[in-house]
N, C-alpha and C positions, 0 to 999 in steps of 0.2 A: 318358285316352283317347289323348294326345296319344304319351305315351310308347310308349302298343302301338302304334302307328302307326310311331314311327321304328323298332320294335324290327323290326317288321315289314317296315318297308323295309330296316331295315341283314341281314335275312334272308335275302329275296330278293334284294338286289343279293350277298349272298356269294353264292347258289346261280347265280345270272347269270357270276361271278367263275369259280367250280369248274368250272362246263361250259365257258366259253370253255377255261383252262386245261387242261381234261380234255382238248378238242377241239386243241389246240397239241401236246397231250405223245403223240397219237396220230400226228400228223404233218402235219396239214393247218397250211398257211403262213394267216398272219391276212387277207391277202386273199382268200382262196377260202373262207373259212369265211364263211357265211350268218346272218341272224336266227335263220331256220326251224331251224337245224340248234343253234341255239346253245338255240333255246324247245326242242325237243324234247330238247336233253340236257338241260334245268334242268326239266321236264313242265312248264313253264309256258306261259302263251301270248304271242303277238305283242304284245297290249295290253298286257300284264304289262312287257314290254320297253320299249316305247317309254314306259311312264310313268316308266322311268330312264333310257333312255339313246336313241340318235337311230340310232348305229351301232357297230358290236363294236369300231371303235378307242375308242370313247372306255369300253369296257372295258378296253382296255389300255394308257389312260389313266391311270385310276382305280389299276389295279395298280401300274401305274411311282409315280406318286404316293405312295400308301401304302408300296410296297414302301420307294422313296428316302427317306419320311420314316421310318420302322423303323429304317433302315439308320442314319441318320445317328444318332438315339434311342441307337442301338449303342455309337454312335462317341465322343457324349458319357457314356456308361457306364463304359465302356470307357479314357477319356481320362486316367487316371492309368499307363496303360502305354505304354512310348516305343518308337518302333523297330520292332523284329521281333516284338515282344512283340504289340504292337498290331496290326500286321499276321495276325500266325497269332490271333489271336481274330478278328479279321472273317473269314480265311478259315472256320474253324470254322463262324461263322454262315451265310457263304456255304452253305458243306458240308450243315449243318443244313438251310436253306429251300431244298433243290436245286430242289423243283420250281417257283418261280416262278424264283428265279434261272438256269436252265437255260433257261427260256424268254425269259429277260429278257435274257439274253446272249447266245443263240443268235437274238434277234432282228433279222437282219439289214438290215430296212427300217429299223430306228429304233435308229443306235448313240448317241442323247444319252441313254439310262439307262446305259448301263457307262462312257461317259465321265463322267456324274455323281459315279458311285461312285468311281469311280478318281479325277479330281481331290479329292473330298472324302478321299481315304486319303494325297493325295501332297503336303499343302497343303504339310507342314513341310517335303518335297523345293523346294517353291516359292519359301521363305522363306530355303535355302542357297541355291539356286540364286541367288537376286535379289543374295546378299553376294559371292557368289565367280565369277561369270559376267559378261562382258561383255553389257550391257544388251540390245545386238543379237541374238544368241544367244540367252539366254533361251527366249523362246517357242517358236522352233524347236525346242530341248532339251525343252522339256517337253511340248510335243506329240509329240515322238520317244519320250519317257517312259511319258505315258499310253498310245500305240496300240500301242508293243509291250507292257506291260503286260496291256491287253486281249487282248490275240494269245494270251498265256498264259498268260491267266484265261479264254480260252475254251478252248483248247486240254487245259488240266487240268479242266474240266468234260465235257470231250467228251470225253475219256479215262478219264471216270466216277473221279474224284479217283487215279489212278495214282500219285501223288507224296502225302508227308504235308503238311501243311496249313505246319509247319515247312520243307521243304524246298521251298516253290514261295515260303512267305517270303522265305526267305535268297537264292533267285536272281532274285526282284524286287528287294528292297533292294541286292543286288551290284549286279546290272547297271544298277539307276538313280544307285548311289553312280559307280560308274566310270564314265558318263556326263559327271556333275557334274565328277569329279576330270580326264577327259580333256581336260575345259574351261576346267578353272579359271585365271585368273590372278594367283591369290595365289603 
């Protein structure tokens, strides 16, 4: 019994998950989107909702959540490829779950899910940076890093992937390698 129960909930909180989602790729921003509107896209009811959740952030709570742990899931899969290698296969996956990523990037109130990913993709930029960078520097460097990064990890998802997943690689890694090397003082 116990198990139809969770099966049941992990159900409904997807069909709670798809209508938020549905309702974001339509175009309504996450604050102006309603309970009501979220129960009537999932046909369920208000009581149906609040036995999971309190407010529609903390559906896109749940997604950042899951999504970042997936993501990272990826990362350790993925972890015998170095470089650009490893880059163009997270882009791919990017490419692949456009539709949560597309909203998860394009979410402007909340950019600590694309800085998540992005630090978790730049660790090893982290790791030269810490040897060849004066200590001062650093942080600033790599907060210059990830935010244009994200500039053009959204900009190639708003451009509905325009560039191959190879070529948006090779101009993150340049332009974060030149960064590093503009700095360096070895």
């Amino acid at each position: 019994m116990n198990t139809k129960n969770n099966q049941r909930t992990r159900i409904t909180k997807k069909i709670f998950v798809n209508s938020l989602i549905s309702l974001l790729t339509e175009g309504f921003s996450l604050e102006s989107i309603t309970i009501t509107q979220i129960c009537k896209k999932a046909e369920l009811n208000r009581g149906t909702f609040y036995a999971h959740y309190s407010i529609p952030m903390d559906i896109m709570t749940e997604i950042e959540n899951e999504t970042f742990a997936n993501f990272v899931g990826y990362i350790e899969e993925i972890s015998k490829n170095d470089g650009i290698d490893k880059l163009v296969y997270l882009l791919k996956y990017i490419r692949a779950n456009d539709n949560v990523y597309r909203i998860l990037f394009s979410n402007k109130e909340n950019t600590n899910f694309s800085s998540l990913i992005l630090n978790s993709v730049f660790e090893e930029f982290s790791d030269l940076a810490q040897s060849i960078i004066d200590q001062r520097f650093t942080q600033y460097l790599y907060n210059y890093m990830i935010l244009g990064s994200e500039s053009i990890l959204n900009n190639w998802i708003d451009s509905d992937y325009d560039l191959s997943e190879k070529e948006v690689a090779q101009m993150l890694f340049s332009l974060c390698k030149s960064v590093l090397k503009s700095f360096s003082y070895k």
